[in-house]
C-alpha positions in Angstrom: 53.4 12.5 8.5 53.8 14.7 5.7 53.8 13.0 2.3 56.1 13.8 -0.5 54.3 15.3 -3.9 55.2 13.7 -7.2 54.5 15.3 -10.7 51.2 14.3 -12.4 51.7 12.2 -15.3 50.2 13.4 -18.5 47.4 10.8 -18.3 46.8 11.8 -14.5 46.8 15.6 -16.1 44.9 15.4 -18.6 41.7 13.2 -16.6 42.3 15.7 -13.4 41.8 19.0 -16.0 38.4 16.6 -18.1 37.0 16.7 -14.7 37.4 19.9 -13.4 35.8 21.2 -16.9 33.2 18.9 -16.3 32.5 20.4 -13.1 32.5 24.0 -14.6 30.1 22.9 -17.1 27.7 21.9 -14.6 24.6 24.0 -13.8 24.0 24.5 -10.1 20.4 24.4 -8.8 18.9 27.2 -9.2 15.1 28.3 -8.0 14.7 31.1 -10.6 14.4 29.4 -13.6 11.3 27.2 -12.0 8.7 26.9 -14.5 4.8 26.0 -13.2 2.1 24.0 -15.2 -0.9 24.2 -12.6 -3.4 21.2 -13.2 -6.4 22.2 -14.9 -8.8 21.0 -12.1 -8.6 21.1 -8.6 -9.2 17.6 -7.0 -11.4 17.7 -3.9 -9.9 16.3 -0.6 -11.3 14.5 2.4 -12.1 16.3 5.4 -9.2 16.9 7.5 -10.9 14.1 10.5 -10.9 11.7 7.7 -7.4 12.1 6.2 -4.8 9.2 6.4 -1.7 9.3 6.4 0.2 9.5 3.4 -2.4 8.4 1.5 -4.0 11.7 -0.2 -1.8 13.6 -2.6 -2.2 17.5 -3.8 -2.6 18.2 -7.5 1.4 19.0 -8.3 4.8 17.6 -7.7 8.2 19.7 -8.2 10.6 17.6 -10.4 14.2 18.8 -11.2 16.7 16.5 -12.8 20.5 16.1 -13.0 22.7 14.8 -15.4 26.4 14.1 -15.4 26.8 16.2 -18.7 25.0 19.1 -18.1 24.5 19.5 -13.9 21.1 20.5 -13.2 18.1 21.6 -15.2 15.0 23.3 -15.2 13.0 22.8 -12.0 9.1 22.2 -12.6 5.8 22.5 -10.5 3.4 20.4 -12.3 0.4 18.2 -12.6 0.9 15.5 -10.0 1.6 12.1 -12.2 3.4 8.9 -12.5 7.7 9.1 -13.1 8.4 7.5 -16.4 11.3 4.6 -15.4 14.1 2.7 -17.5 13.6 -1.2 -16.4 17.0 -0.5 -15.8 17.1 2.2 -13.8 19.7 2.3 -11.2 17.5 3.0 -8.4 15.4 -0.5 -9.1 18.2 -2.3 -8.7 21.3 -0.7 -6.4 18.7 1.2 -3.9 20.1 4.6 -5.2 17.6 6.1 -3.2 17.0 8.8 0.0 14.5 11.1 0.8 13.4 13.9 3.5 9.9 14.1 5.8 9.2 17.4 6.6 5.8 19.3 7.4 4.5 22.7 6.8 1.8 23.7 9.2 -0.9 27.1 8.8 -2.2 28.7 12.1 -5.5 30.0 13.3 -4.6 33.2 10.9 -3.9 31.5 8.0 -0.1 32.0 8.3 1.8 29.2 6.8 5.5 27.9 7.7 7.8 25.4 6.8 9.6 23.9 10.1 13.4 24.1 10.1 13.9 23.1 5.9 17.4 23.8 5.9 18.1 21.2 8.0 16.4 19.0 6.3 18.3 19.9 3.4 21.3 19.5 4.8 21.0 16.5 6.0 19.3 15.2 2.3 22.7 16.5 0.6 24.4 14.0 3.3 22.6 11.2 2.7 22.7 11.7 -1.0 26.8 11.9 -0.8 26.8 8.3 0.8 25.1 6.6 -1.7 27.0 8.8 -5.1 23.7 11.0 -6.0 25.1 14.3 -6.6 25.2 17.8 -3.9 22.3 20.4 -5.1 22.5 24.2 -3.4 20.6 24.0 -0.2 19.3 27.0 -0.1 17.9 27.1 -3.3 16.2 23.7 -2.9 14.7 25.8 0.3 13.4 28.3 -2.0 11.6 26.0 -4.5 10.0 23.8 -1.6 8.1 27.2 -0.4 7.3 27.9 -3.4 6.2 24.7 -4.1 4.2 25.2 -0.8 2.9 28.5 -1.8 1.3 26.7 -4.5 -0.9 24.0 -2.5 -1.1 26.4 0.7 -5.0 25.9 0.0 -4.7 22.2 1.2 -3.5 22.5 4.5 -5.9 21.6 6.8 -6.0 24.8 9.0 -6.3 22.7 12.4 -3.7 22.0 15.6 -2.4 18.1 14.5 -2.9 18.6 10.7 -0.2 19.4 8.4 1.0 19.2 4.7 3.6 16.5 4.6 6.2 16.9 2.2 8.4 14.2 1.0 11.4 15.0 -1.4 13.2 12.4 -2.8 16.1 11.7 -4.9 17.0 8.4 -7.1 19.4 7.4 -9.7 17.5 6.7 -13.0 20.4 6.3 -15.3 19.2 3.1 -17.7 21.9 0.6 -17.2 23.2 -2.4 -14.8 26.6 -2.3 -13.2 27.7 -0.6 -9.7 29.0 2.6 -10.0 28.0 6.2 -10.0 24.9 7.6 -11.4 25.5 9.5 -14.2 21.4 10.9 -14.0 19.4 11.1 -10.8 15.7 12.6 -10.7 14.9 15.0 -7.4 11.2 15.3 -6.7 8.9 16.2 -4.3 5.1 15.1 -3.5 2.9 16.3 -0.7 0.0 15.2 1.4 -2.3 16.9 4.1 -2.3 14.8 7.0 -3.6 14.6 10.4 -2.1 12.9 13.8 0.4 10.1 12.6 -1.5 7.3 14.6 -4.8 6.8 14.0 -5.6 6.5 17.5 -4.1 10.1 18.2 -2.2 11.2 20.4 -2.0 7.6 22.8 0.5 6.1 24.3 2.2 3.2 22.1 3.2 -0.2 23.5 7.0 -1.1 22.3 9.2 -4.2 21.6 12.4 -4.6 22.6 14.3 -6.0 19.7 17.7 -8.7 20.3 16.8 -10.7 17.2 16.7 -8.0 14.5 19.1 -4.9 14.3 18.3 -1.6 12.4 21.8 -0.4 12.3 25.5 -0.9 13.1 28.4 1.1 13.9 29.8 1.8 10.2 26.8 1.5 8.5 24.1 4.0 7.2 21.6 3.9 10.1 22.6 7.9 10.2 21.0 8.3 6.7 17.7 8.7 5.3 17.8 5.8 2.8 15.1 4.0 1.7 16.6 0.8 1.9 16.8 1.1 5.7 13.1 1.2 6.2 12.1 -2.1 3.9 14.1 -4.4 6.2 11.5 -3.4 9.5 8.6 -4.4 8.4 8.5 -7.8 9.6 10.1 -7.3 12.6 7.3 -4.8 13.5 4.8 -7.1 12.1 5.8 -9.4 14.5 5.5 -7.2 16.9 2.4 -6.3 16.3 1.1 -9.5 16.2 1.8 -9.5 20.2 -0.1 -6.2 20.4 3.4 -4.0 20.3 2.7 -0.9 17.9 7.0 -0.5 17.3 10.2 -1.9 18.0 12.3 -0.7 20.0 15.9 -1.2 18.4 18.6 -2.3 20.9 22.3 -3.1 19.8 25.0 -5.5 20.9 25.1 -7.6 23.9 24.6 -4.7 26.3 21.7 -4.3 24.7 22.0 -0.4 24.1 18.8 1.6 23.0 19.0 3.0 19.8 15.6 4.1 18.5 11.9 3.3 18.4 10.2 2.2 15.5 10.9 4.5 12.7 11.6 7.4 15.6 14.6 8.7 18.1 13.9 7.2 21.7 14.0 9.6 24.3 13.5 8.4 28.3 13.8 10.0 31.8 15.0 8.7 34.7 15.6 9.9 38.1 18.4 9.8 40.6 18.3 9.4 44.6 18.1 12.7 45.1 15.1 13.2 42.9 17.2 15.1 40.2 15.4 14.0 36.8 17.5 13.4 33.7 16.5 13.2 29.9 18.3 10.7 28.0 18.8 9.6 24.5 21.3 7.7 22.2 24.2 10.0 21.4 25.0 10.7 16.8 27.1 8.0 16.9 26.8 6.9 13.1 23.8 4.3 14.3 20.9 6.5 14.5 18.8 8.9 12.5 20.0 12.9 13.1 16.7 14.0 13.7 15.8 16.9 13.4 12.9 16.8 16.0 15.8 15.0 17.9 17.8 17.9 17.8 15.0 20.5 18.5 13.7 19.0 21.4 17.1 18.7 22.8 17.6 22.2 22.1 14.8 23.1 23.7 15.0 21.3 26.6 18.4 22.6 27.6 16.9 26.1 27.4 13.9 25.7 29.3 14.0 23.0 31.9 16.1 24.1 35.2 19.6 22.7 35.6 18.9 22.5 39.1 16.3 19.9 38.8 17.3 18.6 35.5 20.0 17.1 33.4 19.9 16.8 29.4 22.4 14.1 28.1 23.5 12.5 24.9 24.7 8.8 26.7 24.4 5.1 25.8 21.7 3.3 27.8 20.3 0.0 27.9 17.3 -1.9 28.4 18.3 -3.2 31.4 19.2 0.1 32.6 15.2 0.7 31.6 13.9 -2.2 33.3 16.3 -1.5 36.7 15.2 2.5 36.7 11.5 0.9 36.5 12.3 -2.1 39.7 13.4 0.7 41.4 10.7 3.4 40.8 13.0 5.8 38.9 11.7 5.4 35.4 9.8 8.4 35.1 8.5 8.5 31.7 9.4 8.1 28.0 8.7 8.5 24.2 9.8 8.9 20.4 10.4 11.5 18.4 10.1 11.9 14.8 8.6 14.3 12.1 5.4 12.1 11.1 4.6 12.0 15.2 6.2 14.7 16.3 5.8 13.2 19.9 4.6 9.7 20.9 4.4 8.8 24.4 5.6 5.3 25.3 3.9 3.1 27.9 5.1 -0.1 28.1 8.1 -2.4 26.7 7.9 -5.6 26.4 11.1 -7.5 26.6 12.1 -11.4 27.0 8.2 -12.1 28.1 8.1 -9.5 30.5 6.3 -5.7 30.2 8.1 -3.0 31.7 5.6 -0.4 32.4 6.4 3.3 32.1 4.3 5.8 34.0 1.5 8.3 32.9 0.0 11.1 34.4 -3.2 9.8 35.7 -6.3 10.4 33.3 -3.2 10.8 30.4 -1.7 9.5 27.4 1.7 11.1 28.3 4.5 12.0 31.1 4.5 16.0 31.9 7.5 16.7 30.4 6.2 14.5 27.1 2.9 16.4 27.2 4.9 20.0 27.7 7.5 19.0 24.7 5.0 18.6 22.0 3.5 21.9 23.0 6.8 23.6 23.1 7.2 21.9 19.3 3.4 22.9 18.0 3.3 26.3 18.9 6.4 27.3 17.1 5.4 24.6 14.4 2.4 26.4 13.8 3.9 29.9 14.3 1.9 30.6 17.9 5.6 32.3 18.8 8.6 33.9 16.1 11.0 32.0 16.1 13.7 31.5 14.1 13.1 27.8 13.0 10.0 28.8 11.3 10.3 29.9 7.2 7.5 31.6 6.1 5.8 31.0 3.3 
């Protein structure tokens, strides 16, 4: 229905032309004008087989930060140090938070890439408009996190599993209570060389199937990388893991649907009486991360696996469905899919008492089609092939 346009007021006016001048005032992000302090001393790092993750940090951090006033300033590479908070900084106490996990990997000739970053980008800039932090020019963001890369290069452990971790992040740190927009927000990145995600390496993980605890619902922000949907996990995986599960996996409503595992997208493969396989995971429907592993396996698998002998599909499925495919010897294998893992294999769920196993290739830690994915993922991860998803840095 077409709606009938009535004159501004002068008050209306006069606040729409304040805010449009506002908005021209603004300075866009812009990679250019970074300015680099290098630390004086170079701190020395563990050896990659003794690296855990998330816990070592290189020498610098990129800062740029935003005001409502004046748009965005000067980007800096410096000295890697503590962030200097209001007690009443919006992000302590209305979760004004989201960030990004991506990797950067170097090959056997010491080329280094960054895997996919404008996706990651993108999908920062989404979750930043849900919770009011302001847009920032994608592509220049791009362009500061390889230089930023460029920078620490030195630290990437030069080894298949090991990688620099890179976590930007964006919070509100205007210094006063009360709901409402941000009016100054603090973008940052930090870094870390990491090997394999578990411990144990690359091992198949034993899962929980979650009724009592949901991660997200339909409406919600389970689609955004906030921080305040992580926090809320932690004891439901504790108690998991006091079972011997090493992750949930999240089911919703009374069917029971699958949504993800742990902190990962669940990915499982069934077959059908004909012996026609199918890979299957919870369609972007507003509950689940947008991956962007997710998407690039999905990608990939629709390129290279036969249509004849398989089928790649974005479909609701439940645990039952699981634990019938399994009764009936059609549950072929399964496993998550995430940035920090890449790939983890899934053996088991447990669910209402009972372990529903999930098969392995004998003498393996993975299905053949889990096992084939994460090398389909390294070698363009670590530039074995060109490929467009790689930005070199």
């Amino acid at each position: 229905m077409l709606r009938t346009l009535r004159p501004l007021s002068s008050g209306r006016a006069r606040a729409l032309f304040s805010t449009s001048a506002l908005l021209q005032k603004q300075q866009a992000l812009d990679a250019a004008k970074l300015k680099v302090e290098q630390t004086p001393t170079r701190k020395t790092y563990p050896a990659p087989e003794e690296l855990v993750f998330g816990k070592t940090f290189t020498d610098h951090m990129l800062t740029v930060e935003w005001t409502e006033k004046d748009g965005w300033g000067t980007p800096y590479i410096k000295p890697y140090q503590n962030l200097a908070l209001d007690p009443a900084a919006s992000v302590l106490h209305y979760s004004f938070e989201c960030f990004e996990g991506m990797k950067a990997f170097k090959n056997d000739k010491g080329v280094v890439t960054l895997f996919r970053p404008d996706m990651n980008m993108k999908r920062m800039n989404t979750s930043a408009s849900r919770i009011a932090l302001p847009a920032f020019e994608e592509e220049q963001m791009v362009e500061l996190l390889r230089k930023f890369v460029k920078l620490e290069q030195d630290v990437i452990p030069q080894k298949r599993g090991y990688s620099l971790y890179l976590r930007p992040t964006f919070i509100g740190t205007n210094a006063e209570l009360g709901v409402k927009h941000p009016s100054k927000a603090l973008l940052y990145v930090i870094a870390c060389p990491v090997g394999p995600y578990y411990p144990s390496g690359f091992k198949a993980v034993r899962l929980e199937a979650s009724e009592s605890a949901v991660r997200a619902w339909p409406g919600g922000v389970g689609n955004k990388k906030l921080g305040g949907n992580y926090a809320p996990t932690i004891v439901p995986q504790d108690e998991a893991a006091a079972k011997g599960y090493q992750q949930i996996l999240w089911l919703f409503g009374e069917e029971g649907i699958v949504t993800e595992a742990g902190t990962m997208n669940a990915f499982f493969v069934f077959k059908d009486a004909n012996g026609k396989k199918e890979l299957v995971t919870c369609p972007l429907d507003g509950t689940i991360l947008e991956g962007i592993t997710r998407a690039s396996i999905l990608d990939l698998a629709r390129e290279r696996l036969d249509p004849n002998e398989w089928s790649v599909n974005e479909r609701y499925y439940t645990i039952h469905e699981i634990a019938q495919k399994a009764q009936e010897g059609n549950l072929v294998e399964a496993f998550g899919a995430g940035t920090a893992a890449v790939v983890s294999p899934i053996k088991e769920i447990g669910y209402k008492g009972k372990d529903i196993p999930v098969p392995l290739q004998e003498g393996k830690e993975a299905g053949p089609l889990t096992e084939q994915i994460s090398n389909w993922v390294a070698e363009i991860q670590y530039g074995l092939i060109e490929h467009p998803w790689n930005l070199k840095v």
